[in-house]
C-alpha positions in Angstrom: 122.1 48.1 83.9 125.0 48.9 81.7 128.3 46.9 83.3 131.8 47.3 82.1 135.0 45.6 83.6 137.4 47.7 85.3 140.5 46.1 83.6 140.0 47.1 80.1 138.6 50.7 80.1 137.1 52.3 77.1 137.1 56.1 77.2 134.7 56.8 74.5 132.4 54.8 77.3 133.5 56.3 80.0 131.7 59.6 78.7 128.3 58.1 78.3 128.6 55.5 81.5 128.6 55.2 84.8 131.3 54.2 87.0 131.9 51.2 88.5 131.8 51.3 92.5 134.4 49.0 93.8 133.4 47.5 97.5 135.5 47.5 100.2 136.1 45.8 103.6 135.0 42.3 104.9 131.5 42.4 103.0 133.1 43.0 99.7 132.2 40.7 96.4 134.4 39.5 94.5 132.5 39.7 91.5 133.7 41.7 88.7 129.9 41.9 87.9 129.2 43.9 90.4 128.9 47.5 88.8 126.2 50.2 89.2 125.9 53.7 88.1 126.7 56.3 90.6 124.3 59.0 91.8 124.4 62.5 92.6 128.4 63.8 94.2 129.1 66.8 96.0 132.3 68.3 96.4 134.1 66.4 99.8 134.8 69.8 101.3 130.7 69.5 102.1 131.2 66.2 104.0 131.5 65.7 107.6 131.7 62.3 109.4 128.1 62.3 111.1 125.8 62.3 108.0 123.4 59.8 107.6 123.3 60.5 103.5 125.3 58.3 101.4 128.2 60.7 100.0 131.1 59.4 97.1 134.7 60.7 98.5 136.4 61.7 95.2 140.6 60.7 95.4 143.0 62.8 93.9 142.5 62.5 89.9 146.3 62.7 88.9 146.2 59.5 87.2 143.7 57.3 84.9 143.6 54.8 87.8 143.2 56.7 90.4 140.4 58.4 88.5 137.6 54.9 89.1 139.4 54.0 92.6 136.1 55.6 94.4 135.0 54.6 98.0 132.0 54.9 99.1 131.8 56.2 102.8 128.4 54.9 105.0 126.8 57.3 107.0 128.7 60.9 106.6 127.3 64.3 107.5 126.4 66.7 104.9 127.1 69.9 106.2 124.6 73.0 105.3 126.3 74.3 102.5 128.0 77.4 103.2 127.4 80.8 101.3 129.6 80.1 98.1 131.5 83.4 98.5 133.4 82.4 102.1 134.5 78.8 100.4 133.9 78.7 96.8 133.0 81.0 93.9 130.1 80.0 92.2 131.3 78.9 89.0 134.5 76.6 90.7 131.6 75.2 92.6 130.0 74.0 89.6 132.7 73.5 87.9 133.8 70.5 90.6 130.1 69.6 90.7 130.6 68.5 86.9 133.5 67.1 87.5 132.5 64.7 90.1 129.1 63.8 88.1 131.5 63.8 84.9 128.9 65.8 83.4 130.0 66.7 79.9 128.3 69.7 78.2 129.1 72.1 75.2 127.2 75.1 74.1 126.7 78.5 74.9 125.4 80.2 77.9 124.7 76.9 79.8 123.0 76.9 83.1 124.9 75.6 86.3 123.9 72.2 87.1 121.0 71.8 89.8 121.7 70.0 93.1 118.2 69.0 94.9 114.7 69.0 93.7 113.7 71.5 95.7 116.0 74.4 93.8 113.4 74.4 91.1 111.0 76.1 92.8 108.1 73.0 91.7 104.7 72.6 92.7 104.2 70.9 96.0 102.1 68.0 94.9 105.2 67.2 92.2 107.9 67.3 95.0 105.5 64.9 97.0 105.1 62.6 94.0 108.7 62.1 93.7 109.4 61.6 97.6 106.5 58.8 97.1 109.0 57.1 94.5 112.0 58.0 96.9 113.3 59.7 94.3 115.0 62.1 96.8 117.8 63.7 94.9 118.6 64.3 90.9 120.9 61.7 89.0 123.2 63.5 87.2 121.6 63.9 83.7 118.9 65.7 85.5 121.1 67.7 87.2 121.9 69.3 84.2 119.6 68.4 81.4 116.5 70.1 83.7 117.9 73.5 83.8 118.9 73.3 80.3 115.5 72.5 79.2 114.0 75.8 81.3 116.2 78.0 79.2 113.8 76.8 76.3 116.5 75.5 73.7 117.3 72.6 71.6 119.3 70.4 73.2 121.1 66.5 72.3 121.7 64.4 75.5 123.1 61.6 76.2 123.4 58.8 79.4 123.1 55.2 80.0 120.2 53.1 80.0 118.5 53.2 84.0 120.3 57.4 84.3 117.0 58.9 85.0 116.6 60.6 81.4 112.2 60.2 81.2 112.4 62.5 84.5 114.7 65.0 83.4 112.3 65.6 80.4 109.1 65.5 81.7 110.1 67.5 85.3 110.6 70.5 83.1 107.4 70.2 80.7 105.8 69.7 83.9 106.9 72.9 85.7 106.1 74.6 81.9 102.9 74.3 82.5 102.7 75.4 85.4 104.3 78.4 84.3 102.1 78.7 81.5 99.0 79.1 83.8 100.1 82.2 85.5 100.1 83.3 82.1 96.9 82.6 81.2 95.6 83.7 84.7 97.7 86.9 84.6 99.6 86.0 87.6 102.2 88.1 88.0 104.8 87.4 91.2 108.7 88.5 92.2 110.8 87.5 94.3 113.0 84.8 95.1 112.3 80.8 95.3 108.5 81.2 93.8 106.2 77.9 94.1 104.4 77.0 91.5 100.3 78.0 91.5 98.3 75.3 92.7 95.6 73.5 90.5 93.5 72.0 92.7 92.1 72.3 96.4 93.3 68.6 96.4 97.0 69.4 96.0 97.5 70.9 98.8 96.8 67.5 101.2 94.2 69.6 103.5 92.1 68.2 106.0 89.3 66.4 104.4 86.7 68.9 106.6 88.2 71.5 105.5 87.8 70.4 101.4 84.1 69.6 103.0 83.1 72.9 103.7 84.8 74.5 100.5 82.4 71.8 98.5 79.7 72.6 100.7 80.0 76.0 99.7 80.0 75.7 96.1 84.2 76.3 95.8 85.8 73.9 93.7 88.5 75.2 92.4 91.0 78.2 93.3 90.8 81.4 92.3 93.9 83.3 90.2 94.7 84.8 93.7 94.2 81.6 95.6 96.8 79.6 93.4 100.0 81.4 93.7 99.2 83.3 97.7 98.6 79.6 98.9 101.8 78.7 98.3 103.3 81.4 99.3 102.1 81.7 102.4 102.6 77.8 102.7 106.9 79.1 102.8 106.0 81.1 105.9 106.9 83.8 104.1 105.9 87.7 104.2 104.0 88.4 100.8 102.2 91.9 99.5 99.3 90.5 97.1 97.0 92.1 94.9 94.0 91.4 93.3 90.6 92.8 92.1 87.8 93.3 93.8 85.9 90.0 94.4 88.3 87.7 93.5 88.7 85.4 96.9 91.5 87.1 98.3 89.8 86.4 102.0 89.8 82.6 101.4 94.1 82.9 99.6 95.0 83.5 104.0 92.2 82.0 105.5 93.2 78.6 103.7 96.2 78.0 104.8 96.4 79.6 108.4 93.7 76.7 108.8 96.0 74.2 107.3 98.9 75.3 109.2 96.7 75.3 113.1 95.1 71.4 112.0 98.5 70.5 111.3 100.4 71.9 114.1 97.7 72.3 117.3 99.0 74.8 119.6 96.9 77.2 122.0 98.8 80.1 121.8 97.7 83.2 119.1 98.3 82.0 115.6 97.4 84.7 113.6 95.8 88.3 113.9 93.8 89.3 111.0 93.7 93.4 110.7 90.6 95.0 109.0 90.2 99.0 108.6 86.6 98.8 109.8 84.7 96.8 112.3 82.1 95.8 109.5 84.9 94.3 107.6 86.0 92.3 110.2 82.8 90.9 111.6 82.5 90.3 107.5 85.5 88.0 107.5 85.0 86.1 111.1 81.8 85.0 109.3 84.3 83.5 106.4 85.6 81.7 109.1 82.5 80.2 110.7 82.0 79.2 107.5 85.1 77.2 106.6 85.7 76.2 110.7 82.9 73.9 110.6 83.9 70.0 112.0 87.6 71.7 112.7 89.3 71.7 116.1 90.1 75.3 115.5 89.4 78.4 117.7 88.5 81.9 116.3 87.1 84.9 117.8 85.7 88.2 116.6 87.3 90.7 118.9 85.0 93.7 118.9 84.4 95.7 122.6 85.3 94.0 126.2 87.9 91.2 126.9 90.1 90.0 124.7 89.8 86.3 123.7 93.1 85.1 125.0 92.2 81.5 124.4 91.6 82.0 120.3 93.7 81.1 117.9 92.9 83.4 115.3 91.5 86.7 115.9 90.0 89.3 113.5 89.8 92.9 114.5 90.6 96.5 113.5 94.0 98.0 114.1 92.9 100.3 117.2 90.7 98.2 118.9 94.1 95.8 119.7 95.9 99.3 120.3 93.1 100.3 123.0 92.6 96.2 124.2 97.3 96.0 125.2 96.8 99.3 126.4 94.5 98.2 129.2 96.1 94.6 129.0 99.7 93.8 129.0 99.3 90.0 128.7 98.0 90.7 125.9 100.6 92.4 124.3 103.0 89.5 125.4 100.5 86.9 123.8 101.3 89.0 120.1 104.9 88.4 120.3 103.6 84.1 120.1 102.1 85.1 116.7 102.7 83.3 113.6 100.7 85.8 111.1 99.7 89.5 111.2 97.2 89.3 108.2 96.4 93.0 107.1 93.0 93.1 104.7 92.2 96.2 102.8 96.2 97.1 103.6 95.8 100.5 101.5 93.3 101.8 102.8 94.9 101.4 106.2 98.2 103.4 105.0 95.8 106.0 103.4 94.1 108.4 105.6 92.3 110.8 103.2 89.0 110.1 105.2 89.8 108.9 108.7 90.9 111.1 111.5 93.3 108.0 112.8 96.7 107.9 112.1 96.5 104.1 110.8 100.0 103.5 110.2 101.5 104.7 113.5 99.2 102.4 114.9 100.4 99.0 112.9 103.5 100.4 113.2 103.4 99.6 117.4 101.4 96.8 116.6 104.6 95.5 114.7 106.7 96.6 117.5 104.5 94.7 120.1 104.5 91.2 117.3 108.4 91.2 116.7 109.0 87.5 117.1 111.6 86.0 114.6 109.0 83.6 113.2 106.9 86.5 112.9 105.0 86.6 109.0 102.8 89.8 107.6 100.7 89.0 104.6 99.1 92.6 103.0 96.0 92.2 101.2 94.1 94.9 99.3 92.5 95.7 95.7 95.0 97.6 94.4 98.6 97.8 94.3 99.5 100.9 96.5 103.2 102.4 96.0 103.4 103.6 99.5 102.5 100.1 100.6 105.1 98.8 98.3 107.7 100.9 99.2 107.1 99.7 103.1 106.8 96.4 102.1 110.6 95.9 100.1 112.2 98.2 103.2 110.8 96.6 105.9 109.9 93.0 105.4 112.0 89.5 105.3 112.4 88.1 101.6 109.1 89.4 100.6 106.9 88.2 97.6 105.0 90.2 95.7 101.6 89.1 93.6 99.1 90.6 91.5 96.7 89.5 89.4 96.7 91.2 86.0 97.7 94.8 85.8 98.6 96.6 88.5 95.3 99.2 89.8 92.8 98.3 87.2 89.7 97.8 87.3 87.4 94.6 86.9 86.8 93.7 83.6 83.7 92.2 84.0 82.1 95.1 85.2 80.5 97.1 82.5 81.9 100.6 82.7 80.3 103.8 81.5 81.6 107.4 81.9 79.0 110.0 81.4 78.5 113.6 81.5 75.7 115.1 83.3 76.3 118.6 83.1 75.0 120.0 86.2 73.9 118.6 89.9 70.3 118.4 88.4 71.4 116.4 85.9 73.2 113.7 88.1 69.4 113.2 89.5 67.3 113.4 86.5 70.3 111.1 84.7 69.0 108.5 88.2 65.4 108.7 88.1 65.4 107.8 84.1 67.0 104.6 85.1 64.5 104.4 88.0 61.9 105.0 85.9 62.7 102.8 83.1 63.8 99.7 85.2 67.0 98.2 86.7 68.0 94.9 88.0 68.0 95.3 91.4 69.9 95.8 93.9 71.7 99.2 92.9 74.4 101.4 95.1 74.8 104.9 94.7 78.1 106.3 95.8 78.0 110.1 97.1 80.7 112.6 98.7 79.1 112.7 102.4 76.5 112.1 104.6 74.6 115.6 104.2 75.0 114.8 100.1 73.4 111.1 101.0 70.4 113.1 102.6 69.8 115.2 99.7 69.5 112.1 97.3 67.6 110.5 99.3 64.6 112.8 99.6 64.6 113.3 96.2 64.1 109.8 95.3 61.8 108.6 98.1 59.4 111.7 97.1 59.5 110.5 93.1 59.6 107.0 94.2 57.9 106.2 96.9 57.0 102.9 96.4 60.5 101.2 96.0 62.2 100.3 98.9 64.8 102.7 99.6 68.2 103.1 102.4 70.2 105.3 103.4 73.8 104.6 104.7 76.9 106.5 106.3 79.5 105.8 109.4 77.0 107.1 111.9 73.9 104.4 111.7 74.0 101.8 114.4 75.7 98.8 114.6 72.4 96.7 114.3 70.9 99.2 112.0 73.8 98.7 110.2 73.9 95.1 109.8 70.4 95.2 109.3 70.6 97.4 105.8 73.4 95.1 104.5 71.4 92.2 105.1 68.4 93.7 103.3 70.4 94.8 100.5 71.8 90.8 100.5 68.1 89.8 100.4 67.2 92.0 98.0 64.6 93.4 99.6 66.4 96.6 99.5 66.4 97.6 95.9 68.4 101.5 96.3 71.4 101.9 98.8 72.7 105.6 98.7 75.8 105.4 100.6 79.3 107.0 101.4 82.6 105.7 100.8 81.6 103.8 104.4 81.0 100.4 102.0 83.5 101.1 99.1 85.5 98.8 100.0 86.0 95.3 101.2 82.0 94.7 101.9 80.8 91.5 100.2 77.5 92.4 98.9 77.5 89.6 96.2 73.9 90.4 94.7 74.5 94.1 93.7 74.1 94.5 90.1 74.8 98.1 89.8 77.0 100.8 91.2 76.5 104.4 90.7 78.8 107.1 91.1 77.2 110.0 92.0 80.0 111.6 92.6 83.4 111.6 91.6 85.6 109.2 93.5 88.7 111.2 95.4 91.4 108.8 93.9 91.6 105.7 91.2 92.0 103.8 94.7 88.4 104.6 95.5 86.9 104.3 92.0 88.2 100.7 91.7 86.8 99.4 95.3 83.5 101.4 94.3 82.8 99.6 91.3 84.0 96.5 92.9 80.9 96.1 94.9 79.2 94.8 91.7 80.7 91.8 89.5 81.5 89.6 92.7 83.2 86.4 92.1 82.7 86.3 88.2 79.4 87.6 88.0 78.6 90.4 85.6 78.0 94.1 86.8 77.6 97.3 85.9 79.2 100.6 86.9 78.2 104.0 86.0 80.2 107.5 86.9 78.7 110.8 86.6 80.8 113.7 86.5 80.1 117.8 85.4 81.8 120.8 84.4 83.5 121.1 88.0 84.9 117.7 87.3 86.5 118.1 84.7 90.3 119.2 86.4 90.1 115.9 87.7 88.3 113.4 85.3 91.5 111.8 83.4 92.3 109.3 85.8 88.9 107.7 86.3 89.0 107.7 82.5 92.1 106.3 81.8 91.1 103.1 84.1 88.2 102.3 82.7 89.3 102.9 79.0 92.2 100.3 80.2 89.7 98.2 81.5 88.5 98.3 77.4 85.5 100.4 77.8 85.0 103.4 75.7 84.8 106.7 77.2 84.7 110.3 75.5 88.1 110.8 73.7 88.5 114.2 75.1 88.8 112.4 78.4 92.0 111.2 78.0 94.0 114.1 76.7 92.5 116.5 79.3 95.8 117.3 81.9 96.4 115.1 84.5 95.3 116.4 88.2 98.6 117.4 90.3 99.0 116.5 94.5 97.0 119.7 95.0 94.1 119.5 92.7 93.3 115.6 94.2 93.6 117.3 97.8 91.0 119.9 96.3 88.9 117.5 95.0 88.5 115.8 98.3 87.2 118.7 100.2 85.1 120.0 97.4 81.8 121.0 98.4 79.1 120.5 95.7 76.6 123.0 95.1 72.6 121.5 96.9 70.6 119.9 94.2 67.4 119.0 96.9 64.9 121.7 97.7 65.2 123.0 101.4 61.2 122.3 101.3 61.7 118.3 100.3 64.6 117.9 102.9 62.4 119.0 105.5 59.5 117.3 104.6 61.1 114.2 104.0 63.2 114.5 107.4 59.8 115.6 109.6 57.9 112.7 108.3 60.6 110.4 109.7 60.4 111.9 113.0 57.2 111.6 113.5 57.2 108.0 112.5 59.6 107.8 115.0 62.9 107.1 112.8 65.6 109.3 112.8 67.5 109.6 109.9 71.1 107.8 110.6 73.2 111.3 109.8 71.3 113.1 112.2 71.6 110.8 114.8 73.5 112.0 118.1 76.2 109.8 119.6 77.6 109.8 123.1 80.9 109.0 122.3 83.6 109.8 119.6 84.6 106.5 117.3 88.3 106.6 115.8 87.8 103.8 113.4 85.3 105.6 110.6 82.7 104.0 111.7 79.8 103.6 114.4 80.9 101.2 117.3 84.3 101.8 116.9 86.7 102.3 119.9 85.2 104.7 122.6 87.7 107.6 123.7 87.3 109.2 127.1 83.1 110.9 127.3 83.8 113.6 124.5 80.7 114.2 123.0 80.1 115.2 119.7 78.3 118.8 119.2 74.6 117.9 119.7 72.5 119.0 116.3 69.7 121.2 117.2 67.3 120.7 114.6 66.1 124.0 112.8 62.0 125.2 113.3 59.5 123.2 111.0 58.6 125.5 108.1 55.0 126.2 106.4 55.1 125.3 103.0 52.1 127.1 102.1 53.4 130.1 103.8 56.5 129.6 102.2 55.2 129.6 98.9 52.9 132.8 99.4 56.2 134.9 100.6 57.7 133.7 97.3 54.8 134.9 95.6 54.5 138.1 97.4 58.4 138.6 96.6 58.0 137.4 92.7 55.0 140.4 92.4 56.8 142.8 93.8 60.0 142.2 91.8 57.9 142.2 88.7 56.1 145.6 89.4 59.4 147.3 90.3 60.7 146.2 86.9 57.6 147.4 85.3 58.1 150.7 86.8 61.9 151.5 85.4 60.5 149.7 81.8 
C-alpha cells in the first residue's frame, strides 16, 4: 500500500493517491506509517448518527490543511437518499461525489460516477460473487472508470497500487457479455433497472429438487424467454412478456414463483395463474406436478366445486374465480394475500372475437378483488398485443416489457407455405394428395367452425378409411376431450380436424404439421395456429390454403410468413391491406359446403348406430361461458335441442336425380 507522510505533501501525488486517515482519540497510533487509502464518500448531508456503515465526514476545504484533516466517524446512519430534486440537483450531487472521492476526469460527455453495485443493473450470480469477497461497495476508480467503460470508448486511467483497478475493468466486460447475449438471443426488454439474462439454472441458487426435476426432465439450460423473465420476476416486479409459440414461457413464471414459496413458506395464496380455457389450465397444473416433485409446495387445479383455500398456487380460468367469490366471500379476501396474478395466453383473454364472455371486465374485478400493495401481474402470451400493451403502461407499477425477436412473428423454424387452392374443392383435393402421398404424422387441420369440421371430416374418413381420424370443437366432453389430446400425444391419432378450440396455448409437442384450411381471422390466430407444430426447437411444417374469396384479406398472413423468410407469391404482398371492417367480415364469413349432403349423412348415421355421437351434435344441459365444454354452469338454460333431420335413401335419391336429369334433357331437346 502506497504511504506518504503528511508533512511534506506532493500535489502531483495527491492526484493519483489516496489520503492518509489520521486516527483519533485514546486508541490512536502514533505512527506516521499508519496510512491507507480511503474508500467510497458520500456527501455528509446523507449521514445521520445511527448508521452502522463506516462514512468519512468531509471538513470545510478552505485551506490545503484542512483539506487531509479527515475523521472518520464509527457507526453513523446512512439515510435513504432522498429524490435528488428536493435536496440536490443531479449534477451538484455528482459534482460533490467527485469531490469527496477526488475523482479527476477530462473528456467529453462523461458519465456521472456510480455509487453501489447494485446501480448497474448486473446479473445476480455477479452481485453474489462480489458480496462473497465483501466487496460491498465500489472504490472510487470503479465508481467512475465502470460507467465510462459501458459508454464503449477509449479511455486512460489512473490510481494507486491496491485501488480496485482489475474490477473496474473486468465488471464492465463482464456485464458486456451479458449484454451481448440478448443480442444473439434477440432479447429485447424496456424499462427501468433491467437484470441481466441468466446463463444457467445454476445461477439462480434454487433448491437442489427443484434443479432435480428440471434434469429429470431433460431441461438444462434456459430458454431466450426464461433468461431475462426470471429475473424479472425475481424484482417482484409487474412484466408484459412475449415470446413464440413453444418457447418455455410456462416454465419463465413457474420457476421462480417456486423459488420465491421454498424460500419464504407461508400458507396463505401465493399466486393465481389465469388461463382462457379450462384445457389450458389443467395443461399447466400438470407443469407443476411436474416440477413440484420432493418440494414442500401446495398447488391445486381449481376446476368445479370448493375452492382450495389451503393451496398456494392455483391455476384456473378467469370466470370460474368470478363464479367461485361470488358464492364465497373468504375467498375473495384470501386474493387480496396474493403475491402474483399470472395471466397465460393474456391476448386472447383481452380479445373476444370468438367468446361470448366479456374477459376483460372480468380480470378487471378480479384486479379489484387482488389490490394488495405487494400485489405483482405478469402477462404472458405469443404475441405482442397493442391493446394489451396499452393496459399494461397505464395501469401497472414500473412495468417491464420482453419479447423475444420481433414483435408478432411467426416461428422460424416452422416451414411456411402459402398456397392457392382456387376453390373449396380444391382445399380437399390439395389434403387428400398429401394423404395420399404420405405425411409424418401427427397432422392438425385448422377450420372456421364446427359444422365446417364435420364436412371435412366425412370426406376424409370415406377416402381414408383406414387412418385413424378425430374430430374436435368446444362441445366434446371433458374426458372425450382429454382423451383425443392424448391420442394425438401418442400418436395413435394420425389427423386432428379442429377449431380454433386448440390454437392456442395446447402443448401437443409431437405434431409435425398444421394445416390451415381456412383462413385464420387475425395474424393473432395464424401465429398460435402454426405454433402447434415446431415445439421447443423442433422442426414443423405449416401450410395455409386460401381462394378467390380470400383474397381481400390475404396480405397479412403473407406479410408474416414472408418476414418469417419464407417465400410466398409476390402478388401477395402488394394486394391492399384489409380495413377494421373487412377482418370483422372475414370472421363471420360463411364458406360455401364442399361435402355432399349424401356423405354427411352417411357418415353421421353410421356413428349413431355404432353408438357415437359426433361431438358437434351433441346436446348439453347447460350453457358454458368459457369457449369450452365444462366451463362454468349458468342458471338451467338449455341450449336449443337439435332435432336430427329424416334418414335419406340414397338409391332413391339418385333415381329422382335421374328422373330430373331426363326430363331436363328432353325439354331442351324439344326447344332445339
Amino acid at each position: 500500500m502506497l504511504r506518504m507522510n503528511a508533512n511534506k505533501i506532493d500535489f502531483t501525488k495527491l492526484l493519483f493517491s489516496g489520503v492518509k486517515l489520521k486516527k483519533t482519540g485514546p486508541n490512536a497510533s502514533t505512527s506516521n506509517d499508519n496510512s491507507e487509502l480511503r474508500l467510497r464518500v458520500l456527501p455528509s448531508k446523507y449521514v445521520d448518527e445511527d448508521s452502522d456503515e463506516d462514512v468519512v465526514e468531509e471538513p470545510d476545504d478552505s485551506s490545503e490543511i484542512k483539506l487531509f484533516s479527515t475523521v472518520i466517524k464509527t457507526n453513523p446512519k446512512v439515510k435513504s437518499r432522498p429524490k435528488i430534486s428536493d435536496k440536490l440537483k443531479k449534477e451538484q450531487y455528482f459534482d460533490e461525489v467527485r469531490k469527496l472521492n477526488r475523482i479527476f476526469v477530462w473528456g467529453e460527455d462523461i458519465p456521472s460516477p456510480i455509487i453501489n453495485f447494485s446501480d448497474l443493473a448486473c446479473p445476480p450470480a455477479l452481485l453474489d460473487n462480489l458480496k462473497e469477497f465483501h466487496i460491498n461497495e465500489p472504490t472510487p476508480i470503479q465508481m467512475q472508470a465502470i460507467p465510462l467503460m459501458f459508454q464503449h470508448r477509449d479511455l486512460l486511467a489512473s490510481a494507486p497500487t491496491g485501488s480496485g483497478k482489475t474490477l473496474a475493468f473486468v465488471l464492465p466486460l463482464l456485464k458486456e457479455i451479458f449484454d451481448e447475449v440478448r443480442k444473439l438471443n434477440r432479447i429485447f426488454v424496456w424499462g427501468e433497472d433491467i437484470p441481466s439474462p441468466i446463463i444457467n439454472f445454476s445461477d439462480l441458487a434454487c433448491p437442489p429438487a427443484l434443479l432435480d426435476n428440471l434434469k429429470e426432465f431433460h431441461i438444462n439450460e434456459p430458454t431466450p424467454i426464461q433468461m431475462q423473465a426470471i429475473p424479472l420476476m425475481f424484482q417482484h416486479r409487474d412484466l408484459l412478456a412475449s415470446a413464440p409459440t413453444g418457447s418455455g414461457k410456462t416454465l419463465a413464471f413457474v420457476l421462480p414463483l417456486l423459488k420465491e414459496i421454498v424460500g419464504n413458506p407461508t400458507s396463505k395464496l401465493f399466486a393465481l395463474i389465469l388461463e382462457p380455457t379450462r384445457v389450458l389450465a389443467k395443461q399447466v397444473y400438470v407443469q407443476f406436478v411436474k416440477y413440484c416433485q420432493n418440494m414442500d409446495v401446495k398447488y391445486a387445479f381449481f376446476d368445479n366445486g370448493s375452492f382450495p383455500l389451503d393451496a398456494q398456487i392455483v391455476v384456473t380460468t378467469p370466470s370460474r374465480l368470478i363464479d367461485a367469490c361470488e358464492k364465497n366471500k373468504k375467498i375473495a379476501e384470501r386474493l387480496s394475500e396474493l403475491h402474483w396474478i399470472v395471466v397465460d395466453e393474456s391476448d386472447r383473454l383481452f380479445n373476444n372475437e370468438d367468446d361470448s364472455v366479456d374477459f376483460p371486465l372480468i380480470l378487471g374485478k378480479i384486479f379489484e378483488l387482488a389490490d394488495g400493495n405487494h400485489t405483482r401481474k405478469a402477462f404472458f402470451s405469443a404475441t405482442f398485443s397493442p391493446y394489451v400493451e396499452s393496459w399494461c403502461q397505464d395501469n401497472l407499477t414500473n412495468v417491464a416489457m420482453l419479447c423475444i425477436g420481433e414483435k408478432n412473428v411467426s416461428n422460424s423454424t416452422i416451414v411456411q407455405k402459402l398456397v392457392y387452392a382456387g376453390s373449396e374443392s380444391g382445399k380437399v383435393s390439395s389434403v387428400k394428395a398429401i394423404i395420399h402421398n404420405g405425411f409424418e404424422p401427427p397432422a392438425l387441420i385448422f377450420v372456421h367452425d364446427k359444422i365446417r369440421a364435420g364436412q371435412l371430416y366425412a370426406e376424409l374418413v370415406e377416402s381414408f378409411p383406414n387412418i385413424p381420424i378425430a374430430m374436435l370443437t368446444s362441445e366434446v366432453p371433458d374426458k372425450k376431450k382429454d382423451k383425443i389430446l392424448e391420442e394425438v400425444r401418442a400418436m395413435t391419432t394420425f389427423v386432428l380436424i379442429c377449431t380454433e378450440l386448440i390454437g392456442r396455448g395446447i402443448d401437443l409437442p409431437t405434431v409435425n404439421l398444421v394445416i390451415n384450411f381456412d383462413l385464420p381471422t387475425s395474424i393473432v390466430n395464424y401465429i398460435h395456429r402454426v405454433g402447434r407444430t415446431g415445439r421447443a426447437g423442433r422442426v414443423g411444417t405449416a401450410i395455409t390454403y386460401f381462394t378467390e374469396s380470400d383474397l381481400k384479406f390475404i396480405r397479412p398472413i403473407a406479410t408474416v410468413i414472408h418476414q418469417a423468410g419464407f417465400e410466398v407469391p409476390e402478388y401477395t404482398l402488394s394486394l391492399e391491406k384489409p380495413n377494421a371492417h373487412l377482418e370483422n367480415k372475414l370472421k363471420t364469413t360463411k364458406r360455401k359446403r364442399f361435402a355432399t349432403l349424401g356423405k354427411w349423412n352417411k357418415v353421421r348415421n353410421k356413428k349413431v348406430k355404432n353408438g357415437e355421437i359426433l361431438a358437434e351434435f351433441r346436446i348439453a344441459k347447460s350453457k358454458f361461458i368459457d369457449g369450452d365444454t365444462g366451463g362454468d354452469r349458468v342458471k338451467s338454460e338449455k341450449r336449443v335441442k337439435y332435432i336430427p333431420p329424416k334418414k335419406i335413401d340414397l338409391n332413391k335419391d339418385r333415381q329422382m336425380k335421374s328422373i330430373k336429369k331426363n326430363k331436363f334433357v328432353k325439354k331442351k331437346a324439344k326447344k332445339i
